[in-house]
N, C-alpha and C positions, 0 to 999 in steps of 0.2 A: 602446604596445608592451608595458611593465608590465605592464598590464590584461590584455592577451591573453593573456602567462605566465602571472597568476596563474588565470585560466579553466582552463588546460590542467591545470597543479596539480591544481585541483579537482576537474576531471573524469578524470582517475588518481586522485587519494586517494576518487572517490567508487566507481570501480570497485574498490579495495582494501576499500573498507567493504563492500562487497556481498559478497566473498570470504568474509572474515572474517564477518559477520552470517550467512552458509547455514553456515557453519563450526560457528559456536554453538550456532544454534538445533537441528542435527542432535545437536550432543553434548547440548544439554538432552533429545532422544527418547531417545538412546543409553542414557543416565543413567535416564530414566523408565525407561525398558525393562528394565533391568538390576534395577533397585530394585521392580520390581514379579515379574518373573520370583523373582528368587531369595528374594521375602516371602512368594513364593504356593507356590513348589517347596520351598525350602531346601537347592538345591541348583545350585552354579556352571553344571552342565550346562543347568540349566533359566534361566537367569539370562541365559546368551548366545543362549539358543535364542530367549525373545522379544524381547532385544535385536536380535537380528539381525532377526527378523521384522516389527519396528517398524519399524528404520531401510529394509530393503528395500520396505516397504511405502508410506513415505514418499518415496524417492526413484522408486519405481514413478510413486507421484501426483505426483510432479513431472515426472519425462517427458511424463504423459500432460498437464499443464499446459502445457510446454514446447511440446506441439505442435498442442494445441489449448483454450487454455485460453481465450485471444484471444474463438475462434468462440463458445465458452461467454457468455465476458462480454459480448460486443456482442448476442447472440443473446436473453439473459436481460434486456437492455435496451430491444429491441425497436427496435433500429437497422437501417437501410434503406442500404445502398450508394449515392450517388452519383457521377453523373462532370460532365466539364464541356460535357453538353449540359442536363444536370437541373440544377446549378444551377453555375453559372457561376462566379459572383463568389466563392463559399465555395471551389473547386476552385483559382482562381485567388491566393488569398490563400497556401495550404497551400501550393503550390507555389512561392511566393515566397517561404515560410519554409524549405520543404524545402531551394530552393537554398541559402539565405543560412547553413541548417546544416550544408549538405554531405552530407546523404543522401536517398535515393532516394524520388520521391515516396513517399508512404504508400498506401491506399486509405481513400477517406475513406466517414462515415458520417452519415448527421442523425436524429436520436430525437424523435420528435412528441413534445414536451413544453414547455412553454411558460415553466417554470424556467431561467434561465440556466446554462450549464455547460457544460463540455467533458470528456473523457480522450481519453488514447491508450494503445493497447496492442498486444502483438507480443511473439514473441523475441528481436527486432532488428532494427538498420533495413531489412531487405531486408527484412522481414513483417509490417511495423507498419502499422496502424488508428490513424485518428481519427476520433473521432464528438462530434459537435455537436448541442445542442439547438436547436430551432428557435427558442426564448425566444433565446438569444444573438444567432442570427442579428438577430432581429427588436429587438432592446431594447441592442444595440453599432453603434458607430459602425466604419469602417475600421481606423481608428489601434487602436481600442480590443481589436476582432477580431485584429487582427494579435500582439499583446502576448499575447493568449489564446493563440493558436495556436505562437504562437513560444515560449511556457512548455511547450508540452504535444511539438513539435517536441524542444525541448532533453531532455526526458527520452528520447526517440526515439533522440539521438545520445548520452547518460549512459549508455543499459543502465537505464534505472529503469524499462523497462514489461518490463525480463528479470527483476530482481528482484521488483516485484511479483507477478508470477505465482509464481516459486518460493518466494519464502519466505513467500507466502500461505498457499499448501498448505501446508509444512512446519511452520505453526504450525497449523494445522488439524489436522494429521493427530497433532502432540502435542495438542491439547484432543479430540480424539477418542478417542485411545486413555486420557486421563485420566478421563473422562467415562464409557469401557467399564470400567474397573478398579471406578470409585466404585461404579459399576450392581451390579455381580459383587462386590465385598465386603458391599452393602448388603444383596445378599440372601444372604448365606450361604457364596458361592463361595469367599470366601477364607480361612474357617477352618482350620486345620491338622488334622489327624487326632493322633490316641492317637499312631501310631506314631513320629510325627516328633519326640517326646522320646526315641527311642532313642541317637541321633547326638547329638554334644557341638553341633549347628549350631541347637539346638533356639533357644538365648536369643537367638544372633545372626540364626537365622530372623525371630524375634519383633520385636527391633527393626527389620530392616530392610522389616520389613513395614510397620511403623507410618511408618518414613522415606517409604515406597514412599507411602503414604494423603498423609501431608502434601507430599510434590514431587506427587502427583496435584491436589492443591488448587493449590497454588502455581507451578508449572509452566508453565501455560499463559497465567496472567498474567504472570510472566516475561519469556516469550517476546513474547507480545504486545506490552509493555510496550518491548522492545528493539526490534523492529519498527517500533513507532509511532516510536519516539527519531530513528530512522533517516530513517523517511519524511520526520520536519518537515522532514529537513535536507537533503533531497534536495528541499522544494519552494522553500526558501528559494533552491539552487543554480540552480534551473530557472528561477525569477523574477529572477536576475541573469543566467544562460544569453539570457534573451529579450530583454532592455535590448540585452544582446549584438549579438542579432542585428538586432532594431529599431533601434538607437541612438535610441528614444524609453522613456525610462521613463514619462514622464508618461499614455502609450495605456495599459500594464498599471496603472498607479494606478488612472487614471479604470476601470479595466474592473472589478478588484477591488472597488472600492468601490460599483460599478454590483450587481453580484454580490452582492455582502454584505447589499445594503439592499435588494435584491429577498425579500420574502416569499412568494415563490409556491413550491411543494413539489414537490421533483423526485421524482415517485412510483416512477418505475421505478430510482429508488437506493435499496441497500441498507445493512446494517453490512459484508456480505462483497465489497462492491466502494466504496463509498465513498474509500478510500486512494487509487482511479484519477483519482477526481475533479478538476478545478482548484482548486476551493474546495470544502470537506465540504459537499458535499451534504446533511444531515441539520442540518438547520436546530437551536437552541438551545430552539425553543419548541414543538419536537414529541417527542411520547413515545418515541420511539425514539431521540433524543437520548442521549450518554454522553459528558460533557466530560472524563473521565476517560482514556477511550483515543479521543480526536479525533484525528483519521488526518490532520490539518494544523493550522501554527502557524495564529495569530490574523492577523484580516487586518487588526489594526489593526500590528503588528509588520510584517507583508511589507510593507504601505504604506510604514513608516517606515524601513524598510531602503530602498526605493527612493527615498525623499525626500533619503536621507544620500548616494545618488548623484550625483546635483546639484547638494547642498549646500544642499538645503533643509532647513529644522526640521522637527520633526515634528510630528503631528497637535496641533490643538485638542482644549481639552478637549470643547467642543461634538462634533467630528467625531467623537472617541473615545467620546462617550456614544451615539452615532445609531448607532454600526457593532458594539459590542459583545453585543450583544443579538441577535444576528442568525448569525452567523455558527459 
């Protein structure tokens, strides 16, 4: 009974993080927008005009996320619908987990690719997608499937495929507009004219122009940066959400670990959808690789969280040297 309080805790304190993180990262645009308006005008008027037009801009691209960003991501993946006369056994699983989480089937998906993985995504549980590679299907056992889906489920019933859509865009739409600033000072755009040493706003034009260059550097990693913070902690929640509903931890160990030491390259993942994944997708020993902003903890760490469920030790040094490199 513990156990199940503290579940509910955490999925309120993970819906309050999500609040608070679209919160933030909107005041880091608000703040670019302001810092770059008023370095480039010198002038308060100009200052709110593109703040407004930033932050309008971004919560535009967040709507249009909100209502279709889903179709986007499965679409850009190259995912297929299916029901339970196409495949059966994968439809029936989902909907074992669906029950055991309490919300409404999803519509499920399967991605010809021979990488293991999974995501889910939606604005919420009445509209959420999963989509499964066919490497999963074919290289997971039942228990193993189930602990996948039952992690990717728990985010279903978190709100983490509402948050990953919006506060995707939201930081996108700050390293876009820091990205248009840099373009437009590099070539000239942002010089000030003769006349704008007439007004006493000339020095503090000056500086906060220069403020405006470096939040346009720093800015987006930031943001980025908080995002990622967020995500880890939303996949470590999802991976004890799934124990939850399994009441086996031992299927999501063995599945992790199946996943991690699989080297085959899930082509149709990107850097702008990877976070959706169950395990990053962008394997360590390919060039597009960036352990810097890894969109999930280590899967030697999610193992070991789940080992301390049981009251097992954790990893060997052996296991830990075979699974780090990979992941």
């Amino acid at each position: 009974m513990t156990t199940r309080s503290n579940f509910y805790d955490q999925e309120a304190a993970n819906r309050r993080e999500s609040i608070v993180l679209v919160v933030l990262v909107l005041l880091i645009l608000a703040t670019l927008g302001f810092a770059i308006g008023y370095g480039t005008s010198g002038q308060v008027s100009g200052a709110i005009a593109v703040t407004t037009i930033a932050v309008v801009v971004g919560l535009l691209m967040s709507v249009g996320s909100y209502f279709g960003g889903d179709k986007l991501v499965l679409g850009s993946s190259g995912a297929r619908e299916v029901n339970s006369e196409t495949a059966p056994q994968l439809t029936n699983v989902v909907q074992e987990m669906a029950l055991a989480a309490g919300v409404p089937m999803p519509k499920v998906y399967i991605i010809d690719d021979t990488a293991p993985n999974a995501f889910a995504t939606g604005r919420d549980p009445q509209h959420a997608s999963v989509a499964i590679t066919t490497g999963l299907l074919s290289k997971l056992d039942r228990e193993e499937l189930q602990g996948v889906l039952g992690h990717e489920l728990s985010h279903v019933r978190n709100f983490d495929i509402r948050f990953s859509l919006l506060v995707a865009v939201l930081v996108g739409s700050i390293a876009l507009l820091a990205d248009f600033f840099l373009r437009f000072t590099f070539w000239g755009g942002g010089r000030r004219s003769s006349n704008d040493s007439r007004d006493g706003g000339g020095g503090l034009q000056a500086i906060i122009f220069v403020v405006a260059i470096l939040l346009a550097i720093l800015a987006p990693i930031f943001a980025r940066l908080v995002q990622l913070a967020v995500s880890r902690q939303r996949e470590y929640l999802a991976d004890a959400s799934s124990v939850e509903l399994t009441r086996n931890p031992s299927g999501l160990e063995r599945a992790l670990a199946k996943i991690a030491g699989d080297k085959e390259v899930l082509e149709v993942a990107n850097r702008a959808t990877a976070h959706l994944y169950f395990t990053n997708p962008i394997k360590k020993f390919e060039e597009r690789s960036s352990s810097i902003f890894s969109t999930h903890p280590p899967i030697v760490d999610r193992i070991n969280r789940l080992r301390q469920l049981t009251g097992e030790g954790p990893l060997g040094a052996g296991d830990i040297a075979a699974l780090q490199g990979l992941d």
